[in-house]
N, CA and C of each residue as an Amber inpcrd file, in Angstrom:
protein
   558
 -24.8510000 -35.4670000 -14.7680000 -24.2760000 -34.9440000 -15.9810000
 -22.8310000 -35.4130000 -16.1430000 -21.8660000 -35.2600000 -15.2140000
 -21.1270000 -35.5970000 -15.1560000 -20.6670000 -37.0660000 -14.4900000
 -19.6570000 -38.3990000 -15.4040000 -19.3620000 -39.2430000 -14.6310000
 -18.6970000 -39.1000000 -13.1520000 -18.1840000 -40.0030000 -12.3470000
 -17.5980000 -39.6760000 -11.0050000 -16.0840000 -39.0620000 -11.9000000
 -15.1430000 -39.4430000 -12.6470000 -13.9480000 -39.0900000 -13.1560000
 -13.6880000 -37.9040000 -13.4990000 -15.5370000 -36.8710000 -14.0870000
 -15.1620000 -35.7200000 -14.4250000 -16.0820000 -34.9170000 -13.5850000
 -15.5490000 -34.9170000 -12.4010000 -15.7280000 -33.9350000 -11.1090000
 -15.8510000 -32.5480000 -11.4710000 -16.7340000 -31.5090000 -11.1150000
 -17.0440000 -30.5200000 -11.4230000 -15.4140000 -29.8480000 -11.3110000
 -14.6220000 -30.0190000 -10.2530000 -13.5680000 -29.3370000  -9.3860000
 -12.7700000 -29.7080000 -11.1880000 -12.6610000 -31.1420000 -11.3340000
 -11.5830000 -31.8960000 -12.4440000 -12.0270000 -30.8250000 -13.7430000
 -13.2730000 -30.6650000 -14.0050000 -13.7190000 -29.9010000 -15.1190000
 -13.3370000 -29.0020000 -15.5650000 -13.5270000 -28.0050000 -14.4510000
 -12.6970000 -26.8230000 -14.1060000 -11.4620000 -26.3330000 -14.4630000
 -10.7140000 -27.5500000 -13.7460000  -9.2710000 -27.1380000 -14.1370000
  -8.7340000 -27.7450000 -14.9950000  -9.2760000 -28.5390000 -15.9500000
  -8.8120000 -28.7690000 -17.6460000  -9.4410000 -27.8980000 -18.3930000
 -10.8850000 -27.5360000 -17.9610000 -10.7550000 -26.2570000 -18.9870000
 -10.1380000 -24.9120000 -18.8180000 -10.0910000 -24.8240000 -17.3590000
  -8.9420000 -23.4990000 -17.6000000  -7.4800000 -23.5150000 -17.8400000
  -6.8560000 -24.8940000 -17.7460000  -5.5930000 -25.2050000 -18.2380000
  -5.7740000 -25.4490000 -19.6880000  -6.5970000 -25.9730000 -20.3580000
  -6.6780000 -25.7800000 -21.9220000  -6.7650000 -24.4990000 -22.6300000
  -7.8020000 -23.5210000 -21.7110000  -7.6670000 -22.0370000 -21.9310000
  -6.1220000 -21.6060000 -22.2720000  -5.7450000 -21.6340000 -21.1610000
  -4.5250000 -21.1420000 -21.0710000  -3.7570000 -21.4400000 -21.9230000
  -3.9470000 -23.0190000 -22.9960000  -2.8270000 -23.7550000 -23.6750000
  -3.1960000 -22.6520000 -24.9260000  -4.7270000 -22.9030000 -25.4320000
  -5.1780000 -22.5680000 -26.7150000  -4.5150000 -21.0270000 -26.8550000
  -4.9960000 -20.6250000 -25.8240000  -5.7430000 -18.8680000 -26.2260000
  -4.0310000 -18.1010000 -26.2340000  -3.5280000 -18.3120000 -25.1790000
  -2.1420000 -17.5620000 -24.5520000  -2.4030000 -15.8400000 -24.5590000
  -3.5840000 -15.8990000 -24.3130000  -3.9560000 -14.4760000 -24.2190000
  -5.3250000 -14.0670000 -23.2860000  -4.9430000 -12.7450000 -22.4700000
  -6.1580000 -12.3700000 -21.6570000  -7.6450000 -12.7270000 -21.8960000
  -7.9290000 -11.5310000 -23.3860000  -8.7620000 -12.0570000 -23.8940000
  -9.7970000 -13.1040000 -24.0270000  -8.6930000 -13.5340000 -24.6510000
  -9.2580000 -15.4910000 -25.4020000  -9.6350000 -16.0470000 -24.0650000
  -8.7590000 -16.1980000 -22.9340000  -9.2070000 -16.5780000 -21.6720000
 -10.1700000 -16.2870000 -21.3990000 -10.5810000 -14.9440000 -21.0720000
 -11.5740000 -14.4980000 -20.3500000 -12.7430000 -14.8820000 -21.1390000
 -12.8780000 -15.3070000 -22.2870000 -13.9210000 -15.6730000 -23.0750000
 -13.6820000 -17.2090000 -22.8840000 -13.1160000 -17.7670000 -23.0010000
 -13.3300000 -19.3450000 -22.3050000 -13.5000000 -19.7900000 -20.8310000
 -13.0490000 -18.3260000 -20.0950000 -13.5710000 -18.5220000 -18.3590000
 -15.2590000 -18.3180000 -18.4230000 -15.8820000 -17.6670000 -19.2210000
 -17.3950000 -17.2340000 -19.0640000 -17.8300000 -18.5260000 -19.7320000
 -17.3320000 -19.3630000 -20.6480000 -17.9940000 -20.4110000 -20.8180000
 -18.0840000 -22.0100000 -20.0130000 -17.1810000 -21.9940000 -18.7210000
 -17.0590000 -22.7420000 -17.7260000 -17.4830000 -22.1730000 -16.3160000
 -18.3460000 -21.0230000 -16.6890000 -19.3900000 -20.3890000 -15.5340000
 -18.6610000 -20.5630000 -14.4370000 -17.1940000 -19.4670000 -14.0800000
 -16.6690000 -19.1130000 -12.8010000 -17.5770000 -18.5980000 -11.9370000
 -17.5340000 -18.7530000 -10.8120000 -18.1760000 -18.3950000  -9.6670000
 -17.7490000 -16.5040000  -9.8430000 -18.7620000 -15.9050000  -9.8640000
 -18.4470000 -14.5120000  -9.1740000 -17.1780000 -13.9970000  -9.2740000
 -16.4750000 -13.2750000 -10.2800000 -15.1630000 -12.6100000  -9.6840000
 -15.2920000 -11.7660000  -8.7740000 -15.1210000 -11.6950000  -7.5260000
 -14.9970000 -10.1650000  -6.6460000 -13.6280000 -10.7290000  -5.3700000
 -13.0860000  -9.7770000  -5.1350000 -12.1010000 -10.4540000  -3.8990000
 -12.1180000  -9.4310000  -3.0830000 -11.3610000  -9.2920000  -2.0930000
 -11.4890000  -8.4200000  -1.2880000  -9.4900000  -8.8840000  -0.6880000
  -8.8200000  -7.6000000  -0.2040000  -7.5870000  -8.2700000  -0.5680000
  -7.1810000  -6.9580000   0.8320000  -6.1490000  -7.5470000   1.7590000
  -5.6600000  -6.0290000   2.5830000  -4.5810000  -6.6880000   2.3830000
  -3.1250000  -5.7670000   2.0330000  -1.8080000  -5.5040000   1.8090000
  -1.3930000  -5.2980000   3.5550000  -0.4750000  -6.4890000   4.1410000
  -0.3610000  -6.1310000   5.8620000   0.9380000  -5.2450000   5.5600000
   1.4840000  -4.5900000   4.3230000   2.6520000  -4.0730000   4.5440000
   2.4190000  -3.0600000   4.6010000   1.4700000  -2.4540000   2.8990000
   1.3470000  -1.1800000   2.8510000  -0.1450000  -0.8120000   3.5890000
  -0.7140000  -1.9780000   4.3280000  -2.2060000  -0.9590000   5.1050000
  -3.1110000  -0.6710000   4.1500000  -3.3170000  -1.3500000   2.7810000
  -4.0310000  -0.9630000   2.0000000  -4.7650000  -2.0510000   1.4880000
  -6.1350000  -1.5200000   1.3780000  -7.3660000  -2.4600000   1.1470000
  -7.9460000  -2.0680000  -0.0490000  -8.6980000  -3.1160000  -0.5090000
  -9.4320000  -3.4400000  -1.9580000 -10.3820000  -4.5490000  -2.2030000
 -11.2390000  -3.6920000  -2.1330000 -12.7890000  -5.0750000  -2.8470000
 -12.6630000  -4.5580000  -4.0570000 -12.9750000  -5.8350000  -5.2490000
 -12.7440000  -5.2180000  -6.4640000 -13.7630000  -6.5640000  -7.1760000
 -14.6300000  -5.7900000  -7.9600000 -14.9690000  -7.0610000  -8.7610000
 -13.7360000  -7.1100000 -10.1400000 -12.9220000  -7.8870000 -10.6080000
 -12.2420000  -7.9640000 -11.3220000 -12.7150000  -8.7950000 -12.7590000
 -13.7670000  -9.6200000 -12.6890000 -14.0020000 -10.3690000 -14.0110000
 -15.8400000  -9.8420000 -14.1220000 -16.3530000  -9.4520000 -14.8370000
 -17.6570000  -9.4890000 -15.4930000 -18.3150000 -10.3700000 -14.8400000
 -19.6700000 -10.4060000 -15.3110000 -20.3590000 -11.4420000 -15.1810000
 -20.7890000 -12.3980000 -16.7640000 -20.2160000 -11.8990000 -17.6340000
 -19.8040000 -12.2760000 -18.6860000 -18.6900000 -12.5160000 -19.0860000
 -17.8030000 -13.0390000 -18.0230000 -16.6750000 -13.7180000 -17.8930000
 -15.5410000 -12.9110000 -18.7930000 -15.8190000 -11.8720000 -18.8170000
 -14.5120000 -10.9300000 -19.5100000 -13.8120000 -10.1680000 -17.9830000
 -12.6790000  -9.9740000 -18.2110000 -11.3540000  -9.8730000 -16.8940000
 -11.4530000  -7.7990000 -17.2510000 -12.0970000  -7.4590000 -16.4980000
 -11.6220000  -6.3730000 -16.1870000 -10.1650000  -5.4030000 -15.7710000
  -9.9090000  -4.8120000 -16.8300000  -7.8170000  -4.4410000 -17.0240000
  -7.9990000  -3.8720000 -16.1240000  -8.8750000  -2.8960000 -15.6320000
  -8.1900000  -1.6800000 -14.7050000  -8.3310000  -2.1780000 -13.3720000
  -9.0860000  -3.1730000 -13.2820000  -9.3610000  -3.9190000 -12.0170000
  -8.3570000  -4.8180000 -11.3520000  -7.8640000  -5.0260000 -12.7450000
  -6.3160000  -6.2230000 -12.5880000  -5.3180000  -5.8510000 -12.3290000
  -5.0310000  -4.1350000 -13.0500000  -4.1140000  -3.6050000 -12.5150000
  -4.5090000  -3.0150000 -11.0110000  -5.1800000  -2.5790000 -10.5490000
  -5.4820000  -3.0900000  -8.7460000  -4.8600000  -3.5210000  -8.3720000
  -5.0090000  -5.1710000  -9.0080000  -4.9960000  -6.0740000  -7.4690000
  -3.0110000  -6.2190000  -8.5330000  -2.7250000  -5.6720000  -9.4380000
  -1.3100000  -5.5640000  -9.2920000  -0.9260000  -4.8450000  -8.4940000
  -1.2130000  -4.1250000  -8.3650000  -0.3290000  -2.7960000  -7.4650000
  -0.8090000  -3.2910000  -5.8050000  -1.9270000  -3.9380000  -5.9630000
  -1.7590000  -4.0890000  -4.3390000  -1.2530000  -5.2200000  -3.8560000
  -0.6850000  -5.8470000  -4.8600000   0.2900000  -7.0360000  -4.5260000
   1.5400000  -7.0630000  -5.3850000   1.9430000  -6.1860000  -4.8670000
   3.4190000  -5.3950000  -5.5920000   4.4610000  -5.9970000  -4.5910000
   5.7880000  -5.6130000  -4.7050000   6.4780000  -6.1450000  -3.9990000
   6.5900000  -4.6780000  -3.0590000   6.7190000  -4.8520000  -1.6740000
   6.4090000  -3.8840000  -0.2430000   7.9640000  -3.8290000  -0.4720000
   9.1520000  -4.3710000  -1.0760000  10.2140000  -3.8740000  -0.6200000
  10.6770000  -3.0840000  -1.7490000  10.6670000  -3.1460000  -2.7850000
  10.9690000  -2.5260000  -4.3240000  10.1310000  -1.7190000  -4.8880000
   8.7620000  -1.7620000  -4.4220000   7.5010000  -1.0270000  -4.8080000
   7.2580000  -1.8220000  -6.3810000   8.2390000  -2.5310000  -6.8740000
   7.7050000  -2.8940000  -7.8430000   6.5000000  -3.4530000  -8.1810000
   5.8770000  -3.3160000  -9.2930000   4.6600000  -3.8700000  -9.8840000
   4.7620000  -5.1550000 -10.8490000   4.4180000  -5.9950000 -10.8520000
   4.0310000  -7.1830000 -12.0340000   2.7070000  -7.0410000 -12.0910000
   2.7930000  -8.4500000 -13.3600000   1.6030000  -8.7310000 -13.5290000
   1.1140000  -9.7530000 -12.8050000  -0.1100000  -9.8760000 -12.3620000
  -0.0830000 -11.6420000 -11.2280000  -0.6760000 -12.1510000 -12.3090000
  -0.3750000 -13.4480000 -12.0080000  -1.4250000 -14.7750000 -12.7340000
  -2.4590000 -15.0440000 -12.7310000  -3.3250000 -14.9200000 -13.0800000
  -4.5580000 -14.8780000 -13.6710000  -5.4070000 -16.4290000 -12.8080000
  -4.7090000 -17.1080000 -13.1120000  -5.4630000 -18.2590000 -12.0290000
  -4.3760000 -18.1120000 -11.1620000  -3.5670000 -17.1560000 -10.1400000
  -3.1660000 -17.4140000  -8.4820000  -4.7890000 -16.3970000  -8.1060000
  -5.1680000 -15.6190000  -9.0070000  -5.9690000 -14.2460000  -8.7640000
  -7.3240000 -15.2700000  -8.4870000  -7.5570000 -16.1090000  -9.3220000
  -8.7380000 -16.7420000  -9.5660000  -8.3800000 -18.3630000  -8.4210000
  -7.3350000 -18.4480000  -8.3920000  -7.5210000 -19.1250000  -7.1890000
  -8.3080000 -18.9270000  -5.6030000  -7.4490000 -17.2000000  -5.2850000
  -7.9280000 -16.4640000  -4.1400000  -9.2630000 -16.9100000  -4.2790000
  -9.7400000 -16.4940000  -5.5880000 -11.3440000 -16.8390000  -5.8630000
 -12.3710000 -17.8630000  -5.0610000 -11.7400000 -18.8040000  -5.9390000
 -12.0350000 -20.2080000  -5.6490000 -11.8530000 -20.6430000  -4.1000000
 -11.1130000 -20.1840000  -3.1780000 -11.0960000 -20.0460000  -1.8700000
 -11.9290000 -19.4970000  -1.1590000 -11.9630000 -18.1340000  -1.6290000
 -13.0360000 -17.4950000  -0.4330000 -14.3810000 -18.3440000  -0.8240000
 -14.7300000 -18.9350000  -1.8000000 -16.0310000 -19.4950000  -2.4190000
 -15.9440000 -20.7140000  -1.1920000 -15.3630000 -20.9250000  -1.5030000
 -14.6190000 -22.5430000  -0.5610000 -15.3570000 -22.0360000   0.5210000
 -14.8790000 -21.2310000   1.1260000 -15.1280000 -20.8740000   2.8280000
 -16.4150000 -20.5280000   3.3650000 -17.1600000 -20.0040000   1.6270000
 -18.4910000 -19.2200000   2.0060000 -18.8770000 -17.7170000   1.2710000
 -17.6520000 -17.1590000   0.7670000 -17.5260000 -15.8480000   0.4830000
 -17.4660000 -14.8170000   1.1080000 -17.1190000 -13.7220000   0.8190000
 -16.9190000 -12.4730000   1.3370000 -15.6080000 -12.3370000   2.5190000
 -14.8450000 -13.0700000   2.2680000 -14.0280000 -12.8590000   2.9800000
 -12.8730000 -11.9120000   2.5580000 -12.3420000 -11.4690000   3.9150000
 -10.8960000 -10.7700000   3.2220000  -9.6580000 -11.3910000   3.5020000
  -9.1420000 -11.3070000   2.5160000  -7.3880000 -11.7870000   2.6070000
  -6.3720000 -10.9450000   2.3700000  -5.7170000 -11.3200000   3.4300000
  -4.3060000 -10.5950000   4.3530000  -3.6860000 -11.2270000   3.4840000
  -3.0850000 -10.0850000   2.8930000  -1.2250000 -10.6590000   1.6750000
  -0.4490000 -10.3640000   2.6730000   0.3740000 -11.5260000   3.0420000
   1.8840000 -11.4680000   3.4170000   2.4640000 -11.3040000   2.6830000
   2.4620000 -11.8270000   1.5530000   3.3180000 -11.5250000   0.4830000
   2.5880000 -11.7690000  -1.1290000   2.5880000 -10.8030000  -1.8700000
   2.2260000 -11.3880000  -3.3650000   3.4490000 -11.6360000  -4.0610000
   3.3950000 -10.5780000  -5.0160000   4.9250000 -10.3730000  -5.6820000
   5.9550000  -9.8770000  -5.3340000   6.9410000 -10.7790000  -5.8120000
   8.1300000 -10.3950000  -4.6680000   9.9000000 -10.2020000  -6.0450000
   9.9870000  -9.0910000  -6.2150000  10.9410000  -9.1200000  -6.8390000
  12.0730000  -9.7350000  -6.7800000  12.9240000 -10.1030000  -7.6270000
  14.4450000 -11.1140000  -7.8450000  15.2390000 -10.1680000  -6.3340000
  15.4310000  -8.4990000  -6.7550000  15.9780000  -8.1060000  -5.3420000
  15.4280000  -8.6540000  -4.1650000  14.0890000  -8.7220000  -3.5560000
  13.6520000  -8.9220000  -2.2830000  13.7640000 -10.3490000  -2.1740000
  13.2620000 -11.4240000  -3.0040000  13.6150000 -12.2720000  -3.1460000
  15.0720000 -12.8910000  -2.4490000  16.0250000 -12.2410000  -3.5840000
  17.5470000 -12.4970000  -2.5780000  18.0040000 -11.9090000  -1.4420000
  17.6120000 -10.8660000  -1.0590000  17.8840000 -10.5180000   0.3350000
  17.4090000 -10.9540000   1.1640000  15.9670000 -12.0470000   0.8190000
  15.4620000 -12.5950000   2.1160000  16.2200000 -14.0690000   2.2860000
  17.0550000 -14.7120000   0.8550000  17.8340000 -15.8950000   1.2950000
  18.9270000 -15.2720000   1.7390000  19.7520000 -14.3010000   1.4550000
  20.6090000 -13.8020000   1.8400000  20.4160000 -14.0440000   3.5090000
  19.2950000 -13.5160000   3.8900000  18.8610000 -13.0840000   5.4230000
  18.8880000 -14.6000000   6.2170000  18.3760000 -15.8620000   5.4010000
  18.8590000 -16.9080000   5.9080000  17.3740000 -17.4320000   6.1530000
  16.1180000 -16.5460000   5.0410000  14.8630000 -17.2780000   5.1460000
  14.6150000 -18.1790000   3.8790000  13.8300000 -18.9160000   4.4930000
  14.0800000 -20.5190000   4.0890000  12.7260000 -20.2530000   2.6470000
  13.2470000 -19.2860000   1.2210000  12.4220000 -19.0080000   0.1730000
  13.2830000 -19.2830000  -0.7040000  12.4870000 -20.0780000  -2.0160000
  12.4870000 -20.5980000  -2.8370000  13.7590000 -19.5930000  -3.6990000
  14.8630000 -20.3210000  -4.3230000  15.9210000 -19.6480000  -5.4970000
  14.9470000 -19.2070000  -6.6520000  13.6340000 -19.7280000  -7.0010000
  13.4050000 -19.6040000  -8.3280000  11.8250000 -19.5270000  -7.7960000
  11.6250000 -18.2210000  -6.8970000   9.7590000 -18.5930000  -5.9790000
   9.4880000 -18.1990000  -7.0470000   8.1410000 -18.9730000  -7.0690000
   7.1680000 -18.5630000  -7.8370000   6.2920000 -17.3570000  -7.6590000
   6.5620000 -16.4520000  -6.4800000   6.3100000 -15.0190000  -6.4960000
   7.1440000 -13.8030000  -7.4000000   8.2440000 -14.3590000  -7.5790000
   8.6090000 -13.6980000  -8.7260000   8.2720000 -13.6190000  -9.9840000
   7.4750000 -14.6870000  -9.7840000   6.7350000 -14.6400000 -11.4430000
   4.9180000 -14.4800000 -11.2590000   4.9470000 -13.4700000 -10.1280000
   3.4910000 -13.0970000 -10.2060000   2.7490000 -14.5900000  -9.8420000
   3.1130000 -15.3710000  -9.5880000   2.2240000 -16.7350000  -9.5280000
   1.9870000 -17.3820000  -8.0080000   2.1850000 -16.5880000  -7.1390000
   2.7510000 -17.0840000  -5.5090000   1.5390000 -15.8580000  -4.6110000
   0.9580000 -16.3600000  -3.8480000   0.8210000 -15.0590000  -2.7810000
   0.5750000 -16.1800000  -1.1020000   1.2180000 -15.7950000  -0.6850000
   0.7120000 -15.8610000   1.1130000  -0.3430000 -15.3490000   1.3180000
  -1.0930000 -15.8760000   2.1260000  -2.4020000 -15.7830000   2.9450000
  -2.7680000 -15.6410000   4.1800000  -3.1070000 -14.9430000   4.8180000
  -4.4110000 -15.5860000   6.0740000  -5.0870000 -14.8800000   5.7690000
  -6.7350000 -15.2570000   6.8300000  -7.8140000 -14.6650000   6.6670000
  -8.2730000 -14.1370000   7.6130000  -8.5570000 -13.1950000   9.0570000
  -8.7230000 -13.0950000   9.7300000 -10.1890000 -13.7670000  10.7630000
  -9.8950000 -14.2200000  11.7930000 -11.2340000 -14.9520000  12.2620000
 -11.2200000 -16.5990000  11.3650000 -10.1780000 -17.0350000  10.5230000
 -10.7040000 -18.0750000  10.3100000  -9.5360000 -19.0570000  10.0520000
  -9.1700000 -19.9530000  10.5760000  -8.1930000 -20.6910000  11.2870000
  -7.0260000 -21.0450000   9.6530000  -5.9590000 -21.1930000  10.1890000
  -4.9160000 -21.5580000   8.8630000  -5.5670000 -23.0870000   8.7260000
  -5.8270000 -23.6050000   9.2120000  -5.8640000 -25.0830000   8.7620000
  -7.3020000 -25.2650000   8.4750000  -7.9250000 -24.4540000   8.3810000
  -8.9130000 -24.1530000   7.8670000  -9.1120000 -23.8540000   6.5150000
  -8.5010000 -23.1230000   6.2830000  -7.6840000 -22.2340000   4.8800000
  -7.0760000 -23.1090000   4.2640000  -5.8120000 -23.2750000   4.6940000
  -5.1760000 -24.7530000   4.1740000  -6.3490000 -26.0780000   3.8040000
  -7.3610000 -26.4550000   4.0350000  -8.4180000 -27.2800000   3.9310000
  -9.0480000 -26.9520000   2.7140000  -9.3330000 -25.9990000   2.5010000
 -10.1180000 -25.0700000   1.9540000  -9.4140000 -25.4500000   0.5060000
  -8.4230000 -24.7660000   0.1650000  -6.9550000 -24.5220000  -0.7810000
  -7.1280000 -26.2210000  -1.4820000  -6.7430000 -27.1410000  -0.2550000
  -6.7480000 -28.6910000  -0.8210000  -7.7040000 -29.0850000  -1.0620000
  -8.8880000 -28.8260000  -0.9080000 -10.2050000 -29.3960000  -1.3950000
 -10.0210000 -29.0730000  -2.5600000  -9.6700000 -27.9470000  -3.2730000
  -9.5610000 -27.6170000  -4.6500000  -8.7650000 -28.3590000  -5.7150000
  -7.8130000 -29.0120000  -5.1040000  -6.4730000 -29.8060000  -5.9360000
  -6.3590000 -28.8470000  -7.2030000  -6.0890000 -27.4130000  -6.9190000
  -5.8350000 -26.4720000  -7.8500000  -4.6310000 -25.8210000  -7.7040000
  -3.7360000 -25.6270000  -7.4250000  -2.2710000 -25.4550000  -7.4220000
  -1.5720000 -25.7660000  -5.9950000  -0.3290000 -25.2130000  -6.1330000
   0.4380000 -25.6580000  -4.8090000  -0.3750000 -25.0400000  -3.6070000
  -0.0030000 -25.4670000  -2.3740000  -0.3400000 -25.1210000  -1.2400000
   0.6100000 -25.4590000   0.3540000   1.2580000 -24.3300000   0.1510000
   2.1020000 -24.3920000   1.6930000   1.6370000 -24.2950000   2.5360000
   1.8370000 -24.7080000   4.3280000   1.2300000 -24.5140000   4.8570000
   2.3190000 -24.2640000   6.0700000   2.4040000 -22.6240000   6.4610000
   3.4300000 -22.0600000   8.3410000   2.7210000 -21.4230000   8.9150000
   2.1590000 -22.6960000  10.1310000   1.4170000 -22.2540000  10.9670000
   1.9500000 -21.0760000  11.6430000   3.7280000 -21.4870000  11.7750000
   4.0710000 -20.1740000  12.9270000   4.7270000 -19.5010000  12.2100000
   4.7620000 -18.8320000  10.6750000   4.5050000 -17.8200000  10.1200000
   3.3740000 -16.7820000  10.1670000   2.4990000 -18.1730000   9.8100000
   1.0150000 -17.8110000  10.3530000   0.0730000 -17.0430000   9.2320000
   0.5500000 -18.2330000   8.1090000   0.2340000 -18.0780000   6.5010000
  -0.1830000 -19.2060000   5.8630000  -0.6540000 -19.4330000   4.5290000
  -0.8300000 -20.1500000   4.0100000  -0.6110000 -19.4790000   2.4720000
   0.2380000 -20.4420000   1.5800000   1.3930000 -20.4250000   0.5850000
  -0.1260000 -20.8290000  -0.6180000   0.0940000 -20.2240000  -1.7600000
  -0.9260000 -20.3100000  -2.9520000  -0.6300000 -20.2390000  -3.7680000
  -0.5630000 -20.7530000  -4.7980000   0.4490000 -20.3820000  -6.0500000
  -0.3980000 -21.3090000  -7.3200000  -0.0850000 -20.9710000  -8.3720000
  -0.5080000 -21.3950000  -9.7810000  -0.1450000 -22.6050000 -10.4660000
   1.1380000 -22.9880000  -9.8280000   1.8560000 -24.5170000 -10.2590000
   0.9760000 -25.5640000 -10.2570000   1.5310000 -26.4030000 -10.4270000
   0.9060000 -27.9760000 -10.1640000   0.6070000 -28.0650000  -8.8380000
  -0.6850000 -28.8580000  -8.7620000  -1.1730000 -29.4610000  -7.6490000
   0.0310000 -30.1490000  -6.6590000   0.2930000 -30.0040000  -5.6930000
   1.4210000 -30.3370000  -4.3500000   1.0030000 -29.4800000  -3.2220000
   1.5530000 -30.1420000  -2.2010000   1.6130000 -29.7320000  -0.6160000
   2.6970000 -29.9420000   0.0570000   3.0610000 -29.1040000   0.8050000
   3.9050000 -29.0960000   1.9210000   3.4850000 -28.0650000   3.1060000
C-alpha cells in the first residue's frame, strides 16, 4: 500500500503533525487521530516522587481523547516540587504510547520527571544540574523515563525506532529523556 518513502512510522507522523497544524484544537485532533488508527490509548504511568500510580485508558477507541482521563495523567505528572499542574502534550502523552507498543505493551513507566515548573526548573540550574534554560518540561512537552525490568538502552532503542521526537539518553541518571520536539538524540 504504501511506497518504501511513506513508511507506516513516516505516515504517522505527518498526519499527526498536520493534525496539529489544521485543527489547533483537542477536538479536531482527536478526530483526525481516529482516522490514522492509533494503536490503543491506555498507559500505565507511576509518579517515583509522589508514589502514585495510574492505568488509564485516555483516548476511545474511536479516537476521541478522553478530558477527565487527561486531566489524570496531568496531575500525575505535575511538577513534585510546586505541586503545580499543566497541561501535557498530547503527542509527549501519545508518544509514551507509541513506546510501550514498541516494547510489546503493558508496561509501566516510572516518571522522573514530567512537568516541571519555571520555579523547579531554576532551582535545579541554580543547583548546578545540567537542565535545559528553556526545557521543554516546562511546556508540558518533556517527561523522563524508565521502565522497570527493562534495560535503558532498550528503551532508548525503542524511542529511536520511532524517529518521533527528541530522545535523551543518562544511563547514570538512569532515565531516558522524551519529549514532543523534533526528531534528535543525545
Amino acid at each position: 500500500m504504501f511506497d518504501s518513502f511513506w513508511s507506516r512510522r513516516l505516515f504517522l507522523k505527518a498526519s499527526m503533525a498536520g493534525a496539529f497544524l489544521l485543527a489547533g484544537s483537542r477536538p479536531a485532533f482527536a478526530k483526525a487521530a481516529s482516522d490514522i488508527r492509533l494503536p490503543e490509548g491506555k498507559i500505565s504511568i507511576y509518579n517515583t516522587h509522589s508514589q502514585e500510580r495510574l492505568t488509564i485508558n485516555y483516548r476511545n477507541p474511536s479516537g476521541d481523547y478522553e478530558l477527565d482521563a487527561l486531566q489524570s495523567i496531568n496531575w500525575i505528572l505535575r511538577c513534585h516540587y510546586t505541586q503545580e499542574v499543566a497541561d501535557m502534550d498530547l503527542r509527549v502523552i501519545e508518544y509514551l504510547n507509541l513506546v510501550d507498543k514498541e516494547l510489546g505493551g503493558g508496561n509501566e513507566f516510572h516518571i522522573i520527571s514530567g512537568y516541571r515548573s519555571p520555579e523547579y526548573n531554576g532551582l535545579l540550574r541554580s543547583r548546578g544540574r545540567r537542565v535545559a534554560k528553556r526545557s521543554l518540561h516546562m511546556k508540558g512537552q518533556a517527561i523522563d523515563i524508565s521502565i522497570p525490568g527493562v534495560g535503558l538502552d532498550k528503551l532508548r532503542r525503542a524511542a529511536l525506532n520511532l524517529k518521533y521526537g527528541g530522545v535523551g539518553y543518562y544511563p547514570g541518571a538512569g532515565f531516558v529523556h522524551l519529549d514532543s520536539g523534533s526528531f534528535r538524540t543525545w
